[in-house]
C-alpha positions in Angstrom: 136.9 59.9 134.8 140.2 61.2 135.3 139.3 65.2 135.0 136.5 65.0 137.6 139.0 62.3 139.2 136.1 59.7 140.1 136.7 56.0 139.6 133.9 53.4 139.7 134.8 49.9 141.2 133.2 46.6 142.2 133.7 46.0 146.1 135.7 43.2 145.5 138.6 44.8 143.9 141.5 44.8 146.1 143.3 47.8 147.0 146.3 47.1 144.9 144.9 46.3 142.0 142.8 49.9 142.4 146.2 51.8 143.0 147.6 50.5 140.5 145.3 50.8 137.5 144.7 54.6 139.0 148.5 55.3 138.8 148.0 54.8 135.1 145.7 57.5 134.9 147.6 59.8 137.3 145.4 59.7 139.9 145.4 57.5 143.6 143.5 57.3 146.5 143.8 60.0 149.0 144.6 57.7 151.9 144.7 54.1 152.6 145.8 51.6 154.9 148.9 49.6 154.7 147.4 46.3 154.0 146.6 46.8 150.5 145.7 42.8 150.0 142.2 44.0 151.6 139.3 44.5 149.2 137.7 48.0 148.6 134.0 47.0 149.6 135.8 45.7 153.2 138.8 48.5 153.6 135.6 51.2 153.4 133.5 49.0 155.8 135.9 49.4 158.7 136.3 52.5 158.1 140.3 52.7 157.4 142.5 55.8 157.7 145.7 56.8 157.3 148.2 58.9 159.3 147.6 62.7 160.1 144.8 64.9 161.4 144.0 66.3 158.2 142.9 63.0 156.3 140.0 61.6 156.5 138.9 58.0 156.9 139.0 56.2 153.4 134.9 55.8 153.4 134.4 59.7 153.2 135.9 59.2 149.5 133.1 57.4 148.5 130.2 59.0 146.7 128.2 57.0 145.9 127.1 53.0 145.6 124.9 50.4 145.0 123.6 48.5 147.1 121.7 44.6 146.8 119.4 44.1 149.2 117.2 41.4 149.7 113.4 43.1 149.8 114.2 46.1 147.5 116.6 44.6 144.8 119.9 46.8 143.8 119.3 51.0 145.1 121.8 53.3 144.6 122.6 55.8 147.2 124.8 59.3 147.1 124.2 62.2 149.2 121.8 63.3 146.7 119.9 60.0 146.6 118.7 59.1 149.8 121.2 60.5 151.6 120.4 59.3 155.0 120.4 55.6 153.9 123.8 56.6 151.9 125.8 57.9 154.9 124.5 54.7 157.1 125.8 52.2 154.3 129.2 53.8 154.0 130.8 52.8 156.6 129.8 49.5 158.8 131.5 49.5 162.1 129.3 47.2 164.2 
């Protein structure tokens, strides 16, 4: 949705690929890491930045997902839906 500039993707897209097909809507991501072989599901797991104070890590870009999970099936999380559970799943660092 290029005028609310959001972009749903499948975790296994790799960073390239996403950049690329953005660029042909006039839109990127706001920061990513240099490695761009790495797929989006892992680059937001690890919780990647770029350079300078003012950018966040790329997980903060995320709004919202779905999750599969083996006792509740696929749930989809957002800060507005289950927010707690949404913040925890963003980013993966252990």
């Amino acid at each position: 949705d290029a005028k609310k500039k959001t972009v749903t993707v499948q975790a296994g897209i790799r960073v390239a690929e996403l950049v690329d097909a953005l660029r042909e809507h006039g839109l990127t991501l706001q920061n990513f890491a240099s490695i761009r072989e790495q797929q989006v599901g892992g680059i937001i797991q690890v919780g990647a930045h770029g350079t300078g104070a003012r950018l966040p890590p790329i997980d903060e870009q995320v709004i919202s997902m779905k999750l599969v999970t083996p006792s509740k099936g696929t749930i989809e999380l957002s800060r507005e839906k289950d927010p707690d559970l949404f913040y925890l799943a963003r980013c993966g660092l252990g």
